[in-house]
Legacy VTK file of the C-alpha trace (Angstrom):
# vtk DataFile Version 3.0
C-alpha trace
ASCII
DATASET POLYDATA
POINTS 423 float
9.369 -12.000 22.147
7.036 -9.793 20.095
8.204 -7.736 17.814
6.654 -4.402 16.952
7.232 -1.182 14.900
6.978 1.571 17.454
8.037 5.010 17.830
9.558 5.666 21.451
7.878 8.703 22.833
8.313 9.342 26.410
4.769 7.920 28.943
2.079 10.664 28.435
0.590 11.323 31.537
-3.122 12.048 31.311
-5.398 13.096 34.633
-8.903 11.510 34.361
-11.574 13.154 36.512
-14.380 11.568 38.640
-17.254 13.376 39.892
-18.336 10.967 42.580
-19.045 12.418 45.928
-16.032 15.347 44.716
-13.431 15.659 42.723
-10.337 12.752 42.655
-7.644 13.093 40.849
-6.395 9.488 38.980
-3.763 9.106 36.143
-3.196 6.660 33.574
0.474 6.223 31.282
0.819 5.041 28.153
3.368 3.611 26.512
3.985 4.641 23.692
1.803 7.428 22.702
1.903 6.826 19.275
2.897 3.961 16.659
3.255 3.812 13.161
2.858 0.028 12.187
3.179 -1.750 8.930
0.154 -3.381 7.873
0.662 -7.522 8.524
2.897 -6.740 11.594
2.696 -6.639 14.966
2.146 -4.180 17.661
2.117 -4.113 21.927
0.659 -1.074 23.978
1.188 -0.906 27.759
-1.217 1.420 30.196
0.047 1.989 33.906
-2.516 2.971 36.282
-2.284 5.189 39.458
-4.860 5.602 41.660
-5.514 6.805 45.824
-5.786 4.593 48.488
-9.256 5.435 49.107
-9.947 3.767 46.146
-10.257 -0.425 45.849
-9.403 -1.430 41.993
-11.369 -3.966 40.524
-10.933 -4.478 36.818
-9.093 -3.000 34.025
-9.219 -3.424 30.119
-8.506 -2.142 26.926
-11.242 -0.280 24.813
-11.654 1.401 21.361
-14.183 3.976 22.651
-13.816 7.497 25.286
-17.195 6.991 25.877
-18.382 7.114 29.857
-22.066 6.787 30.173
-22.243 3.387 28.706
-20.163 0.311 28.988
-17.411 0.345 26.866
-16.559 -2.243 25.126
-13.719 -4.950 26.433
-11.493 -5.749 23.215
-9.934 -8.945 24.900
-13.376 -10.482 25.253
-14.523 -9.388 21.618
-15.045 -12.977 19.626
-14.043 -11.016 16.409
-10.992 -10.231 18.429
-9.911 -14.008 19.327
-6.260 -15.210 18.644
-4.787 -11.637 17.285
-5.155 -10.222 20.339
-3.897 -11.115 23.835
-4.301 -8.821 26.665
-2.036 -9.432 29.740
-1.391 -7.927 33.183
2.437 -7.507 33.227
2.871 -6.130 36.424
1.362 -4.280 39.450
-0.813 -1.728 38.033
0.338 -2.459 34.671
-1.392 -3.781 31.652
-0.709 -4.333 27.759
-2.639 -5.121 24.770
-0.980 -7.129 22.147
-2.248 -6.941 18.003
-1.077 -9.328 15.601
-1.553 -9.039 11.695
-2.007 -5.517 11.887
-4.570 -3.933 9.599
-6.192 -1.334 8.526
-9.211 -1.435 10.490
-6.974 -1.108 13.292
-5.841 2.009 12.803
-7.582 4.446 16.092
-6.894 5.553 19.413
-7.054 3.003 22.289
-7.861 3.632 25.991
-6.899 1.771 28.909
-10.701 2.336 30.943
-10.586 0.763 34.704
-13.089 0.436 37.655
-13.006 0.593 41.288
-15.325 1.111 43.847
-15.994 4.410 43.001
-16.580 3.986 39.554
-14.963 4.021 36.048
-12.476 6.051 34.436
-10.668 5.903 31.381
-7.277 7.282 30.115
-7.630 9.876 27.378
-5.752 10.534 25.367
-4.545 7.175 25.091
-2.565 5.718 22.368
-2.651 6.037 18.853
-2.381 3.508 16.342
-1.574 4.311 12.576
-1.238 1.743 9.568
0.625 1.940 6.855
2.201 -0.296 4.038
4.778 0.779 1.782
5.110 1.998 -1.385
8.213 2.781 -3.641
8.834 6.254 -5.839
11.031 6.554 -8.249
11.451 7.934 -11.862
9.609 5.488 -14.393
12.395 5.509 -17.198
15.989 6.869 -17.094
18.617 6.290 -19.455
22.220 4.367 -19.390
24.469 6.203 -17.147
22.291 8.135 -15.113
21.904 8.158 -11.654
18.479 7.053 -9.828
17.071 7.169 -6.234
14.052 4.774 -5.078
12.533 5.761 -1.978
10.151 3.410 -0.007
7.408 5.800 1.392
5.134 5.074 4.371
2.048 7.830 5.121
3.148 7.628 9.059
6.976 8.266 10.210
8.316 4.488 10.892
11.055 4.670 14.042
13.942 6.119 13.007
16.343 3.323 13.647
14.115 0.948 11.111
16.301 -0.407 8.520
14.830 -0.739 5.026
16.034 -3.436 2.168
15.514 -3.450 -1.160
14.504 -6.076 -3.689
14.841 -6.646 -7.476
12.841 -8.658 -9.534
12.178 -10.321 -5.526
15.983 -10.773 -4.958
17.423 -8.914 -2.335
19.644 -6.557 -3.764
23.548 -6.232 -2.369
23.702 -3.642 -4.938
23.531 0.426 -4.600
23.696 2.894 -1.650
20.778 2.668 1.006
20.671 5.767 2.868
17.554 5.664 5.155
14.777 5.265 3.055
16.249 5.570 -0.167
18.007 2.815 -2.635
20.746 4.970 -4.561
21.967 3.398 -8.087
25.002 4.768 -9.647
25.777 4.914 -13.665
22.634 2.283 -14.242
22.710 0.074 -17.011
20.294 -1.746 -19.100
20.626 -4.554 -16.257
19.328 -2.148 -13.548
15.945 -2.290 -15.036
13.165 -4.759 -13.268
10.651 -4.301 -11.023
11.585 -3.119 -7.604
10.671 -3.523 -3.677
11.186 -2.731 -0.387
10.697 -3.731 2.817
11.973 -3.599 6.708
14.775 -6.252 8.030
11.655 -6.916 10.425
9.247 -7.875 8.396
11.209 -8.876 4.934
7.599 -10.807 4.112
5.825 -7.702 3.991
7.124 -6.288 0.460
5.594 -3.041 -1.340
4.183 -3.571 -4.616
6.485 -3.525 -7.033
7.524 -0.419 -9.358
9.510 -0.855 -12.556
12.595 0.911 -13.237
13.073 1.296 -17.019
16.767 1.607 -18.170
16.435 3.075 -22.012
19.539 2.745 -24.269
18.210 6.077 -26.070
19.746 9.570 -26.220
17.324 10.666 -23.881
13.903 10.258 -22.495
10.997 11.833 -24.454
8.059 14.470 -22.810
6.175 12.144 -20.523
4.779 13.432 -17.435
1.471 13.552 -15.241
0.570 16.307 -12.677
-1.941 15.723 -9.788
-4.261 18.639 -8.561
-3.891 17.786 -5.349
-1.086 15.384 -3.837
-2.848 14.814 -0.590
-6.119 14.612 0.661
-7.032 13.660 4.373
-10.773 12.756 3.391
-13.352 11.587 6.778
-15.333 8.526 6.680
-18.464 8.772 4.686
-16.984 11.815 2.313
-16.762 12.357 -0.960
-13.554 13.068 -2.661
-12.525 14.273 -6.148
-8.932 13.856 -7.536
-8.022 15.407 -10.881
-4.422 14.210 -13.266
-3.241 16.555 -16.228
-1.305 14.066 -18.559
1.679 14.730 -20.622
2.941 12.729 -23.636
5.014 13.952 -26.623
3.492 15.934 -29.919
3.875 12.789 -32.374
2.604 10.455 -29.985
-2.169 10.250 -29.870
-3.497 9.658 -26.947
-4.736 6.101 -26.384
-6.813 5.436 -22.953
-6.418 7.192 -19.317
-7.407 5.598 -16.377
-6.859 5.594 -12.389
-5.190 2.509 -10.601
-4.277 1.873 -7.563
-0.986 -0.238 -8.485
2.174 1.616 -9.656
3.335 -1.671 -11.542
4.348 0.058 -15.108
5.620 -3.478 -16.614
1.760 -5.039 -17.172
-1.828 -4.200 -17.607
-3.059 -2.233 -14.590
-6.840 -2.266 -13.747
-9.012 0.518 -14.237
-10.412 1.269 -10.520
-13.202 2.939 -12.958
-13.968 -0.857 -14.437
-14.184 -2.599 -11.141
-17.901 -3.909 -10.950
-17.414 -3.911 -7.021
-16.822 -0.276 -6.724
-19.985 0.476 -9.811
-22.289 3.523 -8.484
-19.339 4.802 -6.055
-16.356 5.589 -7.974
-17.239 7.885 -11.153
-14.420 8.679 -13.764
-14.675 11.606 -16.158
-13.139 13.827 -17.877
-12.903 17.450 -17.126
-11.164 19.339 -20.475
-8.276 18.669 -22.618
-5.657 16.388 -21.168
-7.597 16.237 -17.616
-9.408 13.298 -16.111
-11.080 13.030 -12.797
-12.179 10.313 -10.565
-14.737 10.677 -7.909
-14.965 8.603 -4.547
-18.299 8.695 -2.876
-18.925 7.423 0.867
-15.152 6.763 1.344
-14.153 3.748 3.816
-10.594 2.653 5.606
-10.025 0.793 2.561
-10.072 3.319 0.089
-7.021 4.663 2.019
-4.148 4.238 -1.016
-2.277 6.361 -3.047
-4.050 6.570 -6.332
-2.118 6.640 -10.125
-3.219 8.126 -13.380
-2.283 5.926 -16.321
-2.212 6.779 -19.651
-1.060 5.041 -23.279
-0.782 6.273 -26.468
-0.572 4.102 -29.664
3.257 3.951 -29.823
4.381 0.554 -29.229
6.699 2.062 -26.154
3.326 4.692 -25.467
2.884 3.896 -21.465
3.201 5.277 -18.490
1.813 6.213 -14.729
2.651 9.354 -12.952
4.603 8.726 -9.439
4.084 9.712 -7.273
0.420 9.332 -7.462
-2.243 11.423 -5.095
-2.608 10.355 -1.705
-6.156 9.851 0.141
-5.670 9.597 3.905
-9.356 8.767 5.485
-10.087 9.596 9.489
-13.064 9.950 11.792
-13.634 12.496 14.250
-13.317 11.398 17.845
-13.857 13.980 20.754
-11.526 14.038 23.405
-11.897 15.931 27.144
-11.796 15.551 31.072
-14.606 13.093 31.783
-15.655 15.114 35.028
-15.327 18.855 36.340
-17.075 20.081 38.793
-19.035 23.401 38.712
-17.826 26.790 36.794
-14.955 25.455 35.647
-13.979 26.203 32.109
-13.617 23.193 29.846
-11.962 22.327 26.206
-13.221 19.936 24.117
-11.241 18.974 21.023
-12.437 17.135 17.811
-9.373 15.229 16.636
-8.545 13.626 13.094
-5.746 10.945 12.450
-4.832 12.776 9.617
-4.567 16.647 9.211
-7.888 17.885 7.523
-7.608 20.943 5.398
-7.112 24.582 6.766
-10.512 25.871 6.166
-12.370 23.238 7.684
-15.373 24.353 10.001
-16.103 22.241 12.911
-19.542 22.066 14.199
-20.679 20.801 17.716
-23.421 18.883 19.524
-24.920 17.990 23.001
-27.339 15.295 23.415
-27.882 15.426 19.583
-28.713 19.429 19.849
-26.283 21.639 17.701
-24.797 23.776 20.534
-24.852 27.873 19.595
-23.222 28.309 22.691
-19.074 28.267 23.665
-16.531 29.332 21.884
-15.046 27.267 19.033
-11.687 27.807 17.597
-10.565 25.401 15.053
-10.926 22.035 16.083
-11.915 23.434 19.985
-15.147 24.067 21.803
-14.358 26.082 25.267
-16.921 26.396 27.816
-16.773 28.736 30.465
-18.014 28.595 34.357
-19.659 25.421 33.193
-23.290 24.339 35.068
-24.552 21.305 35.589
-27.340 21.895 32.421
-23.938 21.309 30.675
-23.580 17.499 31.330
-24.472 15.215 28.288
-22.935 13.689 25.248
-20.961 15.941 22.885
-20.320 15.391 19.310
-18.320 17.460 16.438
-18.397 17.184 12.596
-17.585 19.454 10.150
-19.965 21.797 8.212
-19.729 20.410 5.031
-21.076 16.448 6.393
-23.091 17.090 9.700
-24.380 14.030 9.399
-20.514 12.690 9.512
-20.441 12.897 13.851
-17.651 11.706 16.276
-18.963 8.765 18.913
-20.746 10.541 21.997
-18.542 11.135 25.014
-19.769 11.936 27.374
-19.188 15.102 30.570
-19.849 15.101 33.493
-20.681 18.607 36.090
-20.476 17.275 39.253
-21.555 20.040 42.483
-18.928 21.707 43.347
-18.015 20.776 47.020
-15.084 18.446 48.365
-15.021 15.496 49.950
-13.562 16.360 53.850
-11.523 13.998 54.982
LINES 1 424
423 0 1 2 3 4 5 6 7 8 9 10 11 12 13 14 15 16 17 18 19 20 21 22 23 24 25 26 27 28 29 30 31 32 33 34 35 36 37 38 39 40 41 42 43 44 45 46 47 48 49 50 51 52 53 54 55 56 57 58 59 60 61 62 63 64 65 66 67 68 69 70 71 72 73 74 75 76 77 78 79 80 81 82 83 84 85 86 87 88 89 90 91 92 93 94 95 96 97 98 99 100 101 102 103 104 105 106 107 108 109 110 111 112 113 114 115 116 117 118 119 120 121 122 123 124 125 126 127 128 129 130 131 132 133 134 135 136 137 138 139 140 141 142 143 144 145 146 147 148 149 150 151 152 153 154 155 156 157 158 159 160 161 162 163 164 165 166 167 168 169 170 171 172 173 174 175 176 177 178 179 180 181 182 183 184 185 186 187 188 189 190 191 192 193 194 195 196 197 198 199 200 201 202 203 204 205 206 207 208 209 210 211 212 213 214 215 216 217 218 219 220 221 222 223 224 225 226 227 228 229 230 231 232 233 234 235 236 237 238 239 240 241 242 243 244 245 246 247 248 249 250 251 252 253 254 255 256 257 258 259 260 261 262 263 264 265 266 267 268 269 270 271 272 273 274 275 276 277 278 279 280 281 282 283 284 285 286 287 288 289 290 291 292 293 294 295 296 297 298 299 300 301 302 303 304 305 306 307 308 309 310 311 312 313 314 315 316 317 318 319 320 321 322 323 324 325 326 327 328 329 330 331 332 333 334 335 336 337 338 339 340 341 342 343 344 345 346 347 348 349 350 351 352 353 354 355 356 357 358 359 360 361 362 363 364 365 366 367 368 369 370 371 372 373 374 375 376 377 378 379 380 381 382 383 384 385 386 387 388 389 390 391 392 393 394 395 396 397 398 399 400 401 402 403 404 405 406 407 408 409 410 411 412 413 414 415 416 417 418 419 420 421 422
């Protein structure tokens, strides 16, 4: 049996146009519509098709791409593909995809695309994959008798009846209150302090990094702190993103080194994402004024998808620490979605959709056949055209204003004429 993080939203039912002699309606359901999937798991989709009897159904396959003048792509026939994923036909009419060892290239929308002898049509919007691994927050240092909650974050909502455990120093713990997400310890002592995981009962292999708790026999914990300028960024492909840290340390204490890491590990030497010769020429670090450093990201990929931390020392023997819970950098590309075929003045929407939510103010920008389109009306992430012609066939494209180069993949409308077949 394969086992899979899902979230069970009810079949979306999508109607896919074709403009071959008319207009035919056909409909594809997915199930589900959306998953949230730890990274190293695995995952199964299932497309249903539905089609009229006028039509004979040849083949049908699972695809990475919306896009309908060209041949899509067949990812159960992909060599790169070969033994983590299996394709299968369950059932009449109905087909799954299954991914093992989940990753982050993985993360997109796939489409269930299917021919018969009247061509080939493919579900949109299909079904959504996200990635995630997890991460604990939690105060760094606390002091005997005081009360602490660890909470194992994902950036995408996990099902709600997953069931998280909780590690210390990698034994499981039978220890505190675990409420959801969240490891409660009561009255800690200096025991309580170690480094700490979590994970799902599902996947007990695939462990967050570790984050130490530090129980301090002191009267109290001294000023330490770190504040992000921005907590979350959802950054596309090919961007450039700057994150800034303020850091706070107490009066008698100097300043040592700041850096940015991608571990939250507190109990051992980090590395300086500013050091790593791999990333030389795209990350920058620098600092801004007093107390403020900033790191730079140029041409962002999937992998630079992480929460980031800014960690400082001083040159107190005790003098470390790494503000949780660090800045988040979500990274998306644009993909256009629409009916594949309409047939003469109808009105049609196009939208330019993001697997993360890019800032408010973002302008979206649109294209046809390369050509930036002045005409239509675009709200937000939405190009409408009215009483469409057939001059308005061709591949469309969005981006934002700020990286036109940045485009979605071509997809590609079709304006049929606009009479009906007669039976």
């Amino acid at each position: 049996m394969v086992t899979s993080l899902v979230i069970s939203l009810p079949l979306i039912l999508v109607i896919v146009t074709a403009g071959v002699d008319g207009q035919q309606y056909l409909t594809v359901n997915y199930g589900p519509s959306y998953i949230c999937a730890l990274k190293g798991s695995t995952v199964k989709m299932f497309c249903v098709l539905n089609y009229t009897h006028d039509h004979e159904f040849r083949t049908a396959f699972w695809t990475k791409t919306s896009v309908t003048d060209g041949d899509p792509l067949n990812m159960c026939l992909d060599p790169e593909n070969r033994g983590r994923v299996q394709c299968f036909h369950e059932y009449k009419n109905t087909y799954s995809i299954t991914l093992k060892h989940i990753r982050e290239a993985d993360k997109h929308i796939y489409y269930c695309s299917f021919t018969t002898n009247r061509g080939r049509w493919t579900g949109i919007p299909g079904s959504q994959l996200d990635v995630t691994d997890l991460q604990v927050e939690t105060q760094q240092s606390v002091k005997e008798r005081d009360s602490v909650t660890l909470t194992c974050k994902s950036s995408c909502s996990l099902p709600q009846q997953t069931t998280f455990i909780w590690f210390r120093n990698t034994q499981i713990l039978t220890t505190g209150m675990i409420t959801e997400n969240q490891l409660q310890l009561q009255s800690v002592s200096l025991q309580d302090s170690g480094n700490y995981q979590c994970a799902v009962s599902e996947y007990q292999h695939l462990k967050s990094p570790p984050v130490y708790l530090q129980v301090r026999s002191d009267d109290g914990l001294l000023d330490w702190g770190v504040n992000y300028s921005r907590s979350y960024v959802c950054a596309l492909k090919g961007s450039t993103v700057k994150l800034s840290c303020t850091v706070k340390y107490p009066h008698d204490h100097q300043l040592r080194t700041v850096f940015w890491t991608k571990p939250a590990l507190t109990d051992g030497e980090l590395p300086s994402l500013c050091l790593v010769p791999k990333k030389s020429g795209r990350v920058q670090c620098d600092s801004e004024y007093k107390d403020t450093y900033r790191i730079t990201l140029t041409s962002v990929t999937e992998a630079d998808k992480h929460i980031y931390y800014c960690r400082f020392t001083t040159y107190n023997k005790d003098g470390k620490w790494t503000g949780i819970p660090g800045a988040q950098l979500d990274v998306t590309d644009l993909q256009v979605e629409t009916q594949q075929s309409v047939k003469e003045r109808d009105s049609v929407t196009l939208t330019c959709k993001s697997s993360c939510s890019l800032p408010q103010q973002t302008t979206f920008i649109w294209f046809r056949n390369t050509q930036r389109l002045t005409t239509g009306i675009i709200t937000e992430n939405q190009l409408q055209l009215q009483s469409v012609s057939r001059q308005d066939s061709g591949n469309y494209q969005c981006a934002v204003s700020e990286y036109q180069h940045l485009k979605s993949p071509p997809v590609y409308l079709q304006v049929g004429c606009e009479y009906k077949l007669i039976h």
